[in-house]
Every structure is written in C-alpha cells, then in structure tokens.
N, C-alpha and C positions, 0 to 999 in steps of 0.2 A: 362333586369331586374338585379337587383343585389342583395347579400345576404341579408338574410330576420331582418331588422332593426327595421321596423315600426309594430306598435300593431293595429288591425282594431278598430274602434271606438267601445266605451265599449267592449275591451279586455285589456288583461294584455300577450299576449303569441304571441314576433312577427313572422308574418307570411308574409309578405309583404318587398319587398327592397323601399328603397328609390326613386327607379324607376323613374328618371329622363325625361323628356320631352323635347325636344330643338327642337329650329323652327329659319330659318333664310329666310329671302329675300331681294334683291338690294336695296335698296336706298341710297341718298346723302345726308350728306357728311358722313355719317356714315351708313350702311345696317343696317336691321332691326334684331337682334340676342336677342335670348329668348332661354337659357337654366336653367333649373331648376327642383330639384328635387320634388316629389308629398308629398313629407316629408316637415312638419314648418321647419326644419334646414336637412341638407345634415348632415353624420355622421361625416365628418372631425372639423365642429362647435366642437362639443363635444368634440373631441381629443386633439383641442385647449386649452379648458377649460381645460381638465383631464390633461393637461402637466403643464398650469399654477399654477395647484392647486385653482383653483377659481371656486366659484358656479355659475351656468347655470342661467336665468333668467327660471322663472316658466312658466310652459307652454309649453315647449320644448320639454321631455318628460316624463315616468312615470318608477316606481320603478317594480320591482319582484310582487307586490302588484297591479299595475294598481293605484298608486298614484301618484300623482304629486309629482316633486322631481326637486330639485336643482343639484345634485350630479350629474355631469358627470360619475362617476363610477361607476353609480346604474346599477344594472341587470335587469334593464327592457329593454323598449322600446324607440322610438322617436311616437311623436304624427303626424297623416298625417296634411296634411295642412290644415288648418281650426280649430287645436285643438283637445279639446279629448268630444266637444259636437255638436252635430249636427245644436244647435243656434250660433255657432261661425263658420257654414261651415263645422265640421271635414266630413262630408259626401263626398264633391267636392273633397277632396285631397285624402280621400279614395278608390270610385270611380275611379280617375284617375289614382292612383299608381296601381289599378284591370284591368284597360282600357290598360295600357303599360304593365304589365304581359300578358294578353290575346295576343297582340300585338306585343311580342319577343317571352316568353318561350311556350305559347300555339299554337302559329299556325307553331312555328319552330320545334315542338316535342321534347321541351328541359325539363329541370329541372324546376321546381319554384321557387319562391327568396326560400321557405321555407325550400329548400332539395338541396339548390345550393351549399351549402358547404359540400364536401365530403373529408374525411382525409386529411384534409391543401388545397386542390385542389380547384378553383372553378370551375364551368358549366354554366356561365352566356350566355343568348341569347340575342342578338342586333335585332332591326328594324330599318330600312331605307327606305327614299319614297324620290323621286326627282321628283317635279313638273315641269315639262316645262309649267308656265303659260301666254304662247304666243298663246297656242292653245284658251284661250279666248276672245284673241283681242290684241293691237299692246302692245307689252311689253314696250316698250319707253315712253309711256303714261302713265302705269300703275306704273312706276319705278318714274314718276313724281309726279304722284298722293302721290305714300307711304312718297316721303321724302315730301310732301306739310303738309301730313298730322301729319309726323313726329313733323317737324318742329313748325307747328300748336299747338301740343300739350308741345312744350319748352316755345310757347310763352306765352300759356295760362294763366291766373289769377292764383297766387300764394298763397296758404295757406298764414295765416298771421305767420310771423317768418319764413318764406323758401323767400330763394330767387332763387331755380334753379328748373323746374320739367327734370327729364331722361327719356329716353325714353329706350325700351330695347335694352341691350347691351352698350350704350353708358359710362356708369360708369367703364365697365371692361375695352372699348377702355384709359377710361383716366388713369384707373389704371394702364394700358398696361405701355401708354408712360410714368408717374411718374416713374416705375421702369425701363425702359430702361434706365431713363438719373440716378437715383439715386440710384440704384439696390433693392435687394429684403429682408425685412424684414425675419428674421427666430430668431424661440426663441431658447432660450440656448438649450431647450431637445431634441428639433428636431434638430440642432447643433450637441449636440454631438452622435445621431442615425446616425446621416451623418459622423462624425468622425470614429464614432463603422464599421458599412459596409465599409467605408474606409480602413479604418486598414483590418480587416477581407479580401477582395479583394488587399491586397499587394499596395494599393494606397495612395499616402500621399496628405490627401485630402485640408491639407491649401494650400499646394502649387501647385496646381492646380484650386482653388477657393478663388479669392478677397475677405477675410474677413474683415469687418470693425464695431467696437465694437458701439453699439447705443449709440446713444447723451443722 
C-alpha cells in the first residue's frame, strides 16, 4: 500500500494509496508485464504537471471540495480508476485499490494507506505471491501459448488512425531501449532538485551526470 492519495468514490477525504497491482509472466519475445496503479493516474502524473506549471486534464482528480479540478496543486484527492462515478467503473479501481490494502497492510498487521504517514516516516506494507505454473501442466507449452496469444493481439484489427496495438509492458521495453541509446528526458525542476541534494551531499552533480540541454 502506499500513502493515502486517492478519495473512495463519492468522497472528498483521501483514504486509500494509489495501491499498485503488478503481474508478470514468460513469454516471447517480450514477457507479459502489467504494473499499475488502482488510481486513473499514479501521483508522480501530477507532480509533473505541478513542476510544469500546466493544468491536469479533468477527470484525474478532485479539489478539498470533492470537485473536479485541473490544478495539480489542489488539496484534494486523485480519482481511483474508473473516475469519480460508478457509470465510468470508478467502482473497479476502488475495489481493487481496497483488494491490495486488504492484501499488504491488513493481513501483514501494518498501517493503512490512511495512517501510513507518521512524522515524515512511512509504514508501508508489500505483497508477494510467486506462482510456479508448471504444477498445471508442462510450462513450455503454456509459455507458447502466452506469446501466441500475445502476439495475436499486435496483430489484431486496428482501430481506424492506430497503426500499432501493445501488449502489456511492451511500450515500457521500447521506452527502455529509446533511452538507453538517447538518455533520459528530465525537466528543468526536477534538474535542479537533483542539483539542490547534489550540492547538499558535497557532490558535483554535472560532473558526474551527462547533461545535455533539449532540442
């Protein structure tokens, strides 16, 4: 679980983390990787915005008021996934962010997202499950199967104006290797947060890090 971000549907008062879900399994030429948070955006979204000084698209999440709100630096909440009505799903992302709390801080004896932060400190609780799913039958098979099906679904009939569908995890692999070979985008504030803890730690952080000024 993590600290408490998200507001339960028809509230204003959050109570719930962003409580991420991640699922992986073998296949080729890419395995099958699914993490994500139960929240419409993880809270780093917003901190993006709030550095840029740019408004949020609506729907993301809502103000001190439990209204919809543009402003990154509103004091409310994030909406869980689905939105903040029940005919848009916010139920399912509700649900699930309640399903991964029950799932880390309640069966580990921990904190809740809602109580997770204590004087600057967190208390967060993790869950881990490792399937061996060989005990169902020959895993070679089953390893063929996922990337058939993968695959299947790249090749599938394409909305009109898309020319590619992903599969999950496949977009972060490409992301991966664009920045391996061209490095990694960072905006000016988060720049110079990196400069500030540089200094502060006695380190000089240009010259130990390739900076190169965007096109």
């Amino acid at each position: 679980n993590t600290q408490a971000i998200c507001v339960p549907t028809f509230g204003r008062e959050v109570m719930l983390g962003t409580n991420p879900i991640a699922f992986a399994m073998p296949a080729d030429p890419i395995p099958m990787l699914y993490d994500v948070a139960t929240t419409v955006v993880p809270r780093g979204k917003l901190e993006v915005y709030a550095k840029q000084g740019k408004p949020m698209p609506l729907g993301w999440a809502v103000d001190e008021n439990g209204k919809d709100t543009s402003d990154a630096k509103a004091g409310g909440g994030i909406l869980p996934l689905g939105g903040s009505s029940p005919a848009t799903g916010s139920h399912k992302g509700y649900g699930l962010a309640l399903i991964v709390e029950i799932l880390s801080s309640i069966i580990a004896g921990g904190a809740t997202s809602n109580h997770v932060s204590k004087n600057g400190l967190g208390d967060t609780s993790q869950s881990f499950f490792a399937l061996d799913y060989g005990m169902f039958g020959d895993k070679a098979a089953m390893r063929e199967s996922l990337s058939t099906l993968l695959q299947e679904l790249r090749d599938s009939a394409k909305a009109e104006g898309r020319t590619r569908i992903y599969t999950s995890g496949e977009m972060e692999v490409d992301s991966r290797n664009e920045k391996l070979k061209n490095g990694i985008p960072v905006n000016d504030s988060t720049l110079a947060e990196l400069r500030t803890v540089g200094g502060e730690l006695g380190l000089d952080f240009d010259a130990m890090v390739s900076v190169k000024a965007a096109e």
